[in-house]
C-alpha positions in Angstrom: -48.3 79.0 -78.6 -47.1 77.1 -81.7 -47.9 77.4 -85.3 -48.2 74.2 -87.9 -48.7 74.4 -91.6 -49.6 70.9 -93.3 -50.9 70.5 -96.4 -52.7 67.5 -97.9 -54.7 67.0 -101.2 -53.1 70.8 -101.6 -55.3 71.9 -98.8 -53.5 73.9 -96.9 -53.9 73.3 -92.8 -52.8 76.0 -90.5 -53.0 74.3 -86.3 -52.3 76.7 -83.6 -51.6 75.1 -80.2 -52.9 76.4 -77.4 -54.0 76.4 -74.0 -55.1 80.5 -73.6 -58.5 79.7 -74.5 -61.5 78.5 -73.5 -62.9 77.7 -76.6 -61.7 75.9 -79.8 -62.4 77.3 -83.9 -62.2 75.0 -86.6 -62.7 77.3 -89.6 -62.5 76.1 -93.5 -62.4 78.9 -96.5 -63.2 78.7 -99.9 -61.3 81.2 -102.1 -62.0 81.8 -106.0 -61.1 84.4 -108.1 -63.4 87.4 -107.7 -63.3 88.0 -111.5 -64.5 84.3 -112.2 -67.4 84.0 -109.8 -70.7 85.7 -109.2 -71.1 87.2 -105.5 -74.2 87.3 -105.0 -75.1 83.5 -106.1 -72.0 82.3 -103.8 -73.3 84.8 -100.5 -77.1 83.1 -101.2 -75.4 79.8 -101.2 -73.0 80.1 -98.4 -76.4 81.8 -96.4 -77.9 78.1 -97.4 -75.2 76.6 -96.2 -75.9 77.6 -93.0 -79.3 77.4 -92.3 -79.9 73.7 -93.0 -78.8 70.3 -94.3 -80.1 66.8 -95.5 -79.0 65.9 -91.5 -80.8 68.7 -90.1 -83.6 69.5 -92.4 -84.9 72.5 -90.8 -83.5 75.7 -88.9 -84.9 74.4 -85.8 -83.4 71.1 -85.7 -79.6 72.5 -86.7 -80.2 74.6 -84.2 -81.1 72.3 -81.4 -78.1 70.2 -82.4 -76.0 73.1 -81.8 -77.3 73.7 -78.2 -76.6 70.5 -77.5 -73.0 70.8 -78.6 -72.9 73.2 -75.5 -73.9 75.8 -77.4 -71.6 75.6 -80.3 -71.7 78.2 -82.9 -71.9 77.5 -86.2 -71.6 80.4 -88.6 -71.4 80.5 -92.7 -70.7 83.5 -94.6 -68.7 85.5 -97.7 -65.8 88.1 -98.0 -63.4 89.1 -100.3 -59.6 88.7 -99.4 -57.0 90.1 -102.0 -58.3 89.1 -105.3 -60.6 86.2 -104.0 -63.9 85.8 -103.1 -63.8 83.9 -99.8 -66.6 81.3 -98.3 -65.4 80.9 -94.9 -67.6 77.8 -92.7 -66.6 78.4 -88.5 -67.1 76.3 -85.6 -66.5 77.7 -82.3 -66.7 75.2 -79.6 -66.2 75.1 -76.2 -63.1 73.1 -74.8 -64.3 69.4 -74.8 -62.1 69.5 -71.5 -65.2 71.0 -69.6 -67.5 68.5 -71.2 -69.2 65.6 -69.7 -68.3 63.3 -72.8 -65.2 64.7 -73.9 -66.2 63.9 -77.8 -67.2 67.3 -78.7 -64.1 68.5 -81.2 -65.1 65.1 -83.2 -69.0 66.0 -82.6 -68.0 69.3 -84.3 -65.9 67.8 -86.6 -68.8 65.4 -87.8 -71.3 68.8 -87.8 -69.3 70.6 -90.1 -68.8 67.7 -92.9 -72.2 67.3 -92.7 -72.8 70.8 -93.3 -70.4 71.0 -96.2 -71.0 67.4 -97.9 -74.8 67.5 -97.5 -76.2 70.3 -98.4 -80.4 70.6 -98.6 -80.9 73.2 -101.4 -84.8 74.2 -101.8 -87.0 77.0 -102.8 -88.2 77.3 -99.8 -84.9 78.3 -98.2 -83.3 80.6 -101.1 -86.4 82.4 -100.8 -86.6 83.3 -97.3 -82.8 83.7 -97.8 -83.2 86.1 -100.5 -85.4 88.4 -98.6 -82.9 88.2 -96.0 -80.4 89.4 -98.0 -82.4 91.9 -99.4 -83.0 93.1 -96.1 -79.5 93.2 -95.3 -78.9 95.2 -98.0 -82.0 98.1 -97.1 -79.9 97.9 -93.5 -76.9 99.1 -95.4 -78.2 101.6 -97.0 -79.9 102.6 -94.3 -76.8 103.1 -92.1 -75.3 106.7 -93.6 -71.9 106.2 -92.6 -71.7 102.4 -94.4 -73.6 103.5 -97.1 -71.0 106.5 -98.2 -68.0 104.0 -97.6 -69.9 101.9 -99.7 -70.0 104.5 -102.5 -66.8 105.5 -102.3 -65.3 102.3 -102.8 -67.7 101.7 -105.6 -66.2 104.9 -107.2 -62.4 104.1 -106.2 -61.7 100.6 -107.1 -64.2 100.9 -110.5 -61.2 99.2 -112.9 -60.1 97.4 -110.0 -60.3 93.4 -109.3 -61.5 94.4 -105.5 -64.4 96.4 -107.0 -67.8 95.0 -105.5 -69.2 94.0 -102.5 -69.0 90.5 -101.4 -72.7 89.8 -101.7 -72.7 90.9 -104.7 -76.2 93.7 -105.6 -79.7 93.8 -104.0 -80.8 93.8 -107.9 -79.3 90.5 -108.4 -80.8 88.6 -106.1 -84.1 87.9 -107.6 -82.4 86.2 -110.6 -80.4 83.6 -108.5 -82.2 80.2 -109.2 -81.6 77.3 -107.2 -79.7 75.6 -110.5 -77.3 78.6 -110.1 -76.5 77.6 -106.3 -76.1 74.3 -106.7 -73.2 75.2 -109.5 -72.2 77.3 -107.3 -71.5 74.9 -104.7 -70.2 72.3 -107.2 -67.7 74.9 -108.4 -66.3 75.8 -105.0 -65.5 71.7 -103.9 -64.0 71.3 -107.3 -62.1 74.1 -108.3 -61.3 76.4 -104.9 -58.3 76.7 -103.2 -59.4 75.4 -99.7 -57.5 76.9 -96.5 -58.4 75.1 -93.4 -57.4 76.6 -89.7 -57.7 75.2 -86.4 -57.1 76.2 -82.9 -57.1 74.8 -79.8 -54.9 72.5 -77.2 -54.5 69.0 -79.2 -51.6 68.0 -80.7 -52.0 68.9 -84.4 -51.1 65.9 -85.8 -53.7 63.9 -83.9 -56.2 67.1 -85.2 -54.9 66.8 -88.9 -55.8 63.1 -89.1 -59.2 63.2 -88.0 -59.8 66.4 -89.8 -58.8 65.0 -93.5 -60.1 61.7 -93.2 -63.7 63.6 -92.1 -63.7 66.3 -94.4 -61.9 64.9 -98.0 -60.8 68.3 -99.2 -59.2 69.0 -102.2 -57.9 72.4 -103.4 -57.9 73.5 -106.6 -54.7 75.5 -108.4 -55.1 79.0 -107.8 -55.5 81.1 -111.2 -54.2 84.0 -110.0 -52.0 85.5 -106.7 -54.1 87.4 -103.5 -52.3 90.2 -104.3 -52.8 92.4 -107.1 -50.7 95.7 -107.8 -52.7 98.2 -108.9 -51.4 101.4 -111.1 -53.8 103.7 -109.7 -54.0 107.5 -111.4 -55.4 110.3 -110.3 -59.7 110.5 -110.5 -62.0 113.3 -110.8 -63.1 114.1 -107.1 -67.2 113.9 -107.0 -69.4 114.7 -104.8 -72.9 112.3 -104.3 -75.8 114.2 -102.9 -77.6 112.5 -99.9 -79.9 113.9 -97.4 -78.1 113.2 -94.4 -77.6 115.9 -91.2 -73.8 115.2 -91.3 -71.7 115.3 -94.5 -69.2 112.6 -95.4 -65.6 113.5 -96.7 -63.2 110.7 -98.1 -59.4 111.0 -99.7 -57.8 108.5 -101.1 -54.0 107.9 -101.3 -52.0 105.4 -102.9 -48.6 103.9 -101.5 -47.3 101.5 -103.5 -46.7 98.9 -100.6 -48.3 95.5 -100.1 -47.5 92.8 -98.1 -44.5 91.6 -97.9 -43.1 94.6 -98.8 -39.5 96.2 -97.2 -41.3 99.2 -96.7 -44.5 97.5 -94.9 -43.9 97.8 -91.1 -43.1 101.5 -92.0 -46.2 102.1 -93.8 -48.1 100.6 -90.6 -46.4 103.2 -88.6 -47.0 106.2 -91.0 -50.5 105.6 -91.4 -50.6 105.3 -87.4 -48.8 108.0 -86.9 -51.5 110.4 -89.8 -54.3 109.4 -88.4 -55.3 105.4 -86.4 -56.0 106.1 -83.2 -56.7 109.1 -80.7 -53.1 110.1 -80.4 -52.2 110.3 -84.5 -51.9 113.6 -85.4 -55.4 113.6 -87.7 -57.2 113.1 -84.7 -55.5 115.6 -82.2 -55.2 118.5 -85.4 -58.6 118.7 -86.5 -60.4 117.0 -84.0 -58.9 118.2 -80.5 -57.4 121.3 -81.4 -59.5 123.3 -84.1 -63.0 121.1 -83.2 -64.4 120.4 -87.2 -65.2 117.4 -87.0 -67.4 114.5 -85.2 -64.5 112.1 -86.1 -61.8 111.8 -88.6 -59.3 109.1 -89.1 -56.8 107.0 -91.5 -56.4 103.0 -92.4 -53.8 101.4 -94.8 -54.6 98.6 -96.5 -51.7 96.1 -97.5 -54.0 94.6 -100.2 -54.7 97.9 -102.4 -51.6 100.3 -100.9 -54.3 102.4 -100.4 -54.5 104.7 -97.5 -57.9 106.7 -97.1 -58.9 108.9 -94.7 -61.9 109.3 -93.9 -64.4 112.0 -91.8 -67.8 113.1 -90.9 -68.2 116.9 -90.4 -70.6 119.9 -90.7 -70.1 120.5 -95.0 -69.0 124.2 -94.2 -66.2 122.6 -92.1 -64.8 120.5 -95.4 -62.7 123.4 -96.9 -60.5 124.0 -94.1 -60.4 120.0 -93.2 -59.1 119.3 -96.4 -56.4 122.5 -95.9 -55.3 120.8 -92.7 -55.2 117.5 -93.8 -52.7 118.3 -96.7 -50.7 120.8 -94.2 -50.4 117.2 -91.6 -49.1 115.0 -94.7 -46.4 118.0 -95.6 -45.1 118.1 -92.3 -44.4 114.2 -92.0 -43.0 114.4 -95.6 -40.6 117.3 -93.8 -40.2 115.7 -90.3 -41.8 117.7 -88.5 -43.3 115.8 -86.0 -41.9 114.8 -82.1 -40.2 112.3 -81.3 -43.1 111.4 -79.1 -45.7 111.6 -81.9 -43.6 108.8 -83.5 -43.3 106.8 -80.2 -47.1 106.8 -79.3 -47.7 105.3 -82.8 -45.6 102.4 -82.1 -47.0 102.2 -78.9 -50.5 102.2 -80.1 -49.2 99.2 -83.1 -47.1 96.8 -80.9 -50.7 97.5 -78.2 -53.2 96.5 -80.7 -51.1 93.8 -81.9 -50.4 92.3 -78.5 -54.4 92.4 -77.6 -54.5 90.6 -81.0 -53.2 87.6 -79.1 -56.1 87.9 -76.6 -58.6 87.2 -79.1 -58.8 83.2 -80.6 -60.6 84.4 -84.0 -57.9 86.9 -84.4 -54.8 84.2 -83.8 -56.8 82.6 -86.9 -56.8 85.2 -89.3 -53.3 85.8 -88.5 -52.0 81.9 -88.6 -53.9 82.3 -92.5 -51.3 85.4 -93.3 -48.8 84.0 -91.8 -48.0 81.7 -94.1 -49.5 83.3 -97.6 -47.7 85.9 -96.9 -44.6 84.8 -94.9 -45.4 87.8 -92.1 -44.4 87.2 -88.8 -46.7 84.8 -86.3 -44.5 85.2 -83.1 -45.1 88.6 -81.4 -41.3 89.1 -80.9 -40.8 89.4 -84.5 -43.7 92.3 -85.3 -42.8 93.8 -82.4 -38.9 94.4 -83.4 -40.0 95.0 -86.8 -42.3 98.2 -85.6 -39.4 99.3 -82.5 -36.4 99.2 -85.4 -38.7 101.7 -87.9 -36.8 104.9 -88.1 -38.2 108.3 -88.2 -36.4 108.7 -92.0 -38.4 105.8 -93.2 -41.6 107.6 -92.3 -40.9 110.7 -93.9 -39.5 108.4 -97.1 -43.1 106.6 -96.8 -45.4 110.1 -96.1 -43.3 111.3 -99.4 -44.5 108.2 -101.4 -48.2 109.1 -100.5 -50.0 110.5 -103.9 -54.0 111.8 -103.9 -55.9 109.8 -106.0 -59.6 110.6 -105.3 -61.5 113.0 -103.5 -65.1 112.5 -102.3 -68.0 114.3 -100.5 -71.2 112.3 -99.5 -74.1 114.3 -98.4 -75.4 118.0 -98.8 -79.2 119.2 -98.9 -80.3 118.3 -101.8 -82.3 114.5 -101.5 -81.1 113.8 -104.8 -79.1 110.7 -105.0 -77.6 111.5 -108.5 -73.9 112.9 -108.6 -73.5 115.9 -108.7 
């Protein structure tokens, strides 16, 4: 399994060869500064994107063609990554290989510029995409447990660049016009930085040809880096009334590591080692052994160097969480944990990361980071990096960690107001 970066028209072009799979991805994202953009008019456009073009006029007929790609799946959609707002366009094809024809990756190839170079922007469509979005939005809401991440997020990162959700608000979306998403979608060919990925058996430079002359990108200068560092400061914890049957309780601690920090591979195992995974010492404390709560768990993220942890529990179970949550951060910060604590969080890292390999979408994703931020794409050199961290860095790390936000999401009352 090899990695190539090429660049051209300063597109960047990541090619991972390989013969593990089954299928191939050809996937192209458009990244623009979250502060310069409006979400929801890009998620409406990029939902346009995908549900028809002046080739395929109607969702039936895009459809058809895609079944007889063998079933090729064609997906559009938004996200945020770092400080940009990300429109990512995926093919996923089968190997052309096991194909009668064996023209499928250039079938695909010829699908996707059609999608992206001519675009069939109507009423008709926003609307029903509108409502769909709308609905999408209700579904949130009506999930409890995405609903309080939701909210505490939107109270976290308030004077933060990752603040919002990629789809921007359900109040928005009535006043996207269809002159809105066709700036949109001039805006993103003209000035985005474009990031194109592709995996699969062929010899890359064979792949790159066909895929520039097809597609014409060109990127746009990035305004400003992926990552941000934050000065987060202590916040008023809150608590959000909800009427749900099982309360929500979210902490919030800040790092100070990013990617391509020194200090990043010993992060990954301290935050393993809290509370990812059903052998951290979160789970087996409060969980296992004392039995307060349905789940509880911790995740770092390398954009924000924000670890949060995060639990669902019976609200007269929160005090003596919270006590035992603080006691499991001072005993890393004083070493006292096993040996074998610390071993089963590298074993559950270098695990998850080695099952990464398994998955083609995932090899994608981590081809993109690869070379933004210069981590490693080989599994030899993560896997070295997670043996050689040392029970002193992890206490140095859990010592770093400072509260920065407390919150509680549920309670009787059905008022949604804060309390």
């Amino acid at each position: 399994m090899d990695l190539t970066v090429k660049q051209h028209e300063q597109t960047l072009y990541h090619y991972v060869r390989t013969e593990q799979f089954k299928a191939r991805i050809l996937n192209v994202r458009f990244m623009a500064d979250l502060d310069c953009i409006d979400p929801t008019t890009r998620g409406l456009m990029s939902a346009m994107l995908r549900a028809k073009n002046k080739v395929y006029p109607t969702r039936r007929k895009l459809r058809q063609q895609l079944e007889t790609m063998y079933d090729t799946v064609y997906s559009a959609s938004v996200s945020r990554f770092g400080t940009k707002h990300v429109v990512d366009m995926t093919l996923i094809m089968i190997d052309e290989r096991f194909t009668l024809e064996g023209t499928l990756l250039e079938e695909g190839v010829r699908f996707l510029r059609d999608a992206l170079r001519q675009p069939l922007f109507e009423s008709t469509t926003l609307e029903e995409e509108k409502q769909f979005l709308i609905d999408y939005f209700k579904a949130e809401y009506a999930s409890k447990s995405r609903y309080a991440q939701k909210r505490f997020q939107h109270h976290l990162m308030q004077q933060h660049p990752y603040r919002g959700h990629a789809y921007g608000t359900i109040e928005a979306v009535a006043g996207v016009t269809l002159e809105a998403i066709e700036d949109a979608y001039k805006t993103m060919l003209q000035e985005d930085s474009v990031y194109v990925s592709y995996l699969g058996p062929e010899d890359p430079k064979e792949v790159h040809e066909q895929l520039t002359q097809a597609l014409s990108l060109t990127s746009g200068q990035a305004k400003t880096p992926i990552l941000y560092r934050h000065a987060f400061t202590p916040m008023a914890s809150m608590k959000e009334a909800h009427p749900v049957t099982q309360q929500r309780w979210f902490t919030a601690l800040k790092s100070d590591i990013y990617f391509q920090d020194d200090d990043y591979y010993a992060m990954l195992v301290t935050n393993t080692l809290l509370g990812e995974g059903g052998d951290s010492l979160l789970f087996k404390t409060v969980r296992d052994d004392h039995a307060l709560a349905y789940y509880v768990g911790s995740s770092y993220s390398p954009f924000t160097g924000l670890v949060s942890i995060t639990s669902g529990m019976d609200a007269r179970n929160i005090p003596k969480v919270k006590e035992l949550v603080a006691r499991i951060i001072e005993d890393i910060q004083n070493g006292r944990f096993s040996d074998e604590d610390l071993m089963l969080a590298k074993t559950y890292l270098t695990g998850h990361y080695k099952k990464s390999y398994d998955a083609p979408g995932a090899l994608i994703a981590r081809a993109l980071n690869a070379s933004l931020f210069n981590l490693p794409f080989t599994e030899n050199r993560f896997l070295k990096a997670i043996t050689a961290v040392k029970r002193e860095a992890v206490i140095r790390i859990a010592s770093r960690l400072i509260p920065v936000f407390d919150f509680e999401f549920g309670g009787a009352s059905g008022d949604d107001s804060i309390l």
